[in-house]
C-alpha positions in Angstrom: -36.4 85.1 -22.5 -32.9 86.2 -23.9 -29.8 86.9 -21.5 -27.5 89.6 -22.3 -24.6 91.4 -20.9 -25.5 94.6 -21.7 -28.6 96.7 -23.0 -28.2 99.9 -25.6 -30.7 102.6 -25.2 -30.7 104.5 -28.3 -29.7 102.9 -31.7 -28.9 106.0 -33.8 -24.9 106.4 -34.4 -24.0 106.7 -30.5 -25.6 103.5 -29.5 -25.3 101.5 -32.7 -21.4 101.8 -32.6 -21.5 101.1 -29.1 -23.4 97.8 -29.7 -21.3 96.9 -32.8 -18.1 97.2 -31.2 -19.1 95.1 -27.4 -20.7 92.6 -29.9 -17.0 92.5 -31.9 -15.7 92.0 -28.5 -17.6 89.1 -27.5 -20.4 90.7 -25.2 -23.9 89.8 -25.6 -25.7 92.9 -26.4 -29.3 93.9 -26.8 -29.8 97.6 -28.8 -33.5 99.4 -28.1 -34.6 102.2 -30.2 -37.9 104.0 -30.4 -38.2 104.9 -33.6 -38.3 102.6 -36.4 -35.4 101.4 -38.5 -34.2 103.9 -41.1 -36.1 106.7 -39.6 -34.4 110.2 -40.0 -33.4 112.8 -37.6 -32.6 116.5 -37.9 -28.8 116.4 -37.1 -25.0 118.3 -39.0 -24.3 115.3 -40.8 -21.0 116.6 -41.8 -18.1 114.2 -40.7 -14.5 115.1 -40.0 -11.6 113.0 -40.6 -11.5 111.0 -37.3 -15.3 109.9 -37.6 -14.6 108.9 -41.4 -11.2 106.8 -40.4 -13.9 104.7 -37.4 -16.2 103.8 -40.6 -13.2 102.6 -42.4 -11.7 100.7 -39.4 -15.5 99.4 -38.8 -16.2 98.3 -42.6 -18.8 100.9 -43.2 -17.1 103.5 -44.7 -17.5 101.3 -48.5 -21.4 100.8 -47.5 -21.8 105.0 -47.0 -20.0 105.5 -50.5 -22.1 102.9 -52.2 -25.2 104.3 -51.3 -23.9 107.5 -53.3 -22.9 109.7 -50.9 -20.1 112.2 -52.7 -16.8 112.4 -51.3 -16.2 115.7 -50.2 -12.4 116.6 -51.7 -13.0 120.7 -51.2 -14.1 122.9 -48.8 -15.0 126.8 -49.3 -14.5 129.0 -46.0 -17.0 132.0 -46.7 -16.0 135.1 -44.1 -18.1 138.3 -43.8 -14.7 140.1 -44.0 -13.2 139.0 -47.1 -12.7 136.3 -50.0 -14.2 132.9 -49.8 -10.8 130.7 -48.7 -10.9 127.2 -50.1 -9.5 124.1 -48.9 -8.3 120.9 -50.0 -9.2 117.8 -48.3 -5.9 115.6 -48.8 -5.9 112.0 -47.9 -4.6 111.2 -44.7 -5.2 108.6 -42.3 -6.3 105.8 -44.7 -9.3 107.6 -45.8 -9.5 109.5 -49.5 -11.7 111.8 -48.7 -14.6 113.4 -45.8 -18.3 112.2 -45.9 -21.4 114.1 -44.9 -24.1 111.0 -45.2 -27.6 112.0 -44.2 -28.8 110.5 -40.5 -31.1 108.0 -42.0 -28.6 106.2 -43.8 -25.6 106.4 -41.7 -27.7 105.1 -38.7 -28.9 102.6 -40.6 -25.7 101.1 -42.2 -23.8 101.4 -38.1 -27.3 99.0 -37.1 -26.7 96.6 -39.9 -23.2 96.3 -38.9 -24.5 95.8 -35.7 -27.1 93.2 -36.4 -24.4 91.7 -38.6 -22.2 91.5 -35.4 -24.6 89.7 -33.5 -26.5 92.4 -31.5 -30.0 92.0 -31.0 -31.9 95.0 -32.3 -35.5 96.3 -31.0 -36.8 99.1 -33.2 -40.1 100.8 -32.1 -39.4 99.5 -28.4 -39.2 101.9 -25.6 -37.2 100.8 -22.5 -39.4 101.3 -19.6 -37.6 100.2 -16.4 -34.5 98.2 -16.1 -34.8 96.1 -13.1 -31.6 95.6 -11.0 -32.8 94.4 -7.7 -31.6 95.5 -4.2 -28.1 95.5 -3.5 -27.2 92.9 -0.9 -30.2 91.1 -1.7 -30.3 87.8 -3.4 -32.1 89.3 -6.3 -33.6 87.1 -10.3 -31.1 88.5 -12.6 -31.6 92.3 -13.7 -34.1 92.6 -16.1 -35.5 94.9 -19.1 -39.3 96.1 -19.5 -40.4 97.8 -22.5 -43.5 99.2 -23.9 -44.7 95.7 -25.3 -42.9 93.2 -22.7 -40.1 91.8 -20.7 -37.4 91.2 -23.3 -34.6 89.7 -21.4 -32.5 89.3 -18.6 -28.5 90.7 -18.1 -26.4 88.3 -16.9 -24.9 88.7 -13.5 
């Protein structure tokens, strides 16, 4: 049985960035997901500057234009009232441009970078009952039951 520091429910972008970045920091770090790797999700996949510039400062942002995701350099404003108003996205902040990468992929690439980082990663696992014991109680070490067994235990 592994030991960890800290356990991720959920390893979509949320969770995923959370794992990569404890991992970077030096945390030992298990991520559960229930659905498998890669799956996709009905989500606004648009991203504004600030979530761009974390995928740059992360390393992903190269891995989300390689896959072929367009840069967006434009936006049109369409308003019941009048004419469409267009916008120029301008580089700022390090970034060229804005990114609107479907959930599949973006999920994926954050858990590679993850897994890259040193997180362990449980796909198709559901996380059943975390086990801390009784406070004021010498207790085993917290624990972590999922559909298909005991994977580990946080350190204390």
């Amino acid at each position: 049985m592994n030991e960890y520091d800290v356990v991720v429910v959920g390893g979509r972008v949320a969770g995923a960035s959370t794992a990569l970045l404890l991992a970077r920091a030096g945390v030992r770090v298990v991520l559960v997901d229930r659905d498998r790797y890669g799956s996709d999700t009905v989500s606004t996949h648009g991203l504004m500057r600030a979530g761009v510039v974390q995928l740059a400062s992360w390393g992903v942002l190269p891995d989300v234009a390689a896959a072929g995701t367009p840069p967006i350099r434009q936006v049109v404003f369409h308003y019941a009232d009048g004419e469409p108003v267009s916008v120029e996205i301008k580089p700022s902040a390090g970034v060229e441009a804005l990114y609107a990468p479907r959930r599949h992929l973006l999920d994926r690439l954050i858990v590679d970078a993850a897994t890259a980082a040193g997180v362990e990663v449980l796909h198709e696992t559901i996380a059943r009952q975390c086990s801390l014991g009784t406070p004021g109680v010498r207790n085993p070490p917290p624990s972590l039951r999922t559909n298909a067994r005991e994977i580990g235990s946080l350190a204390t």
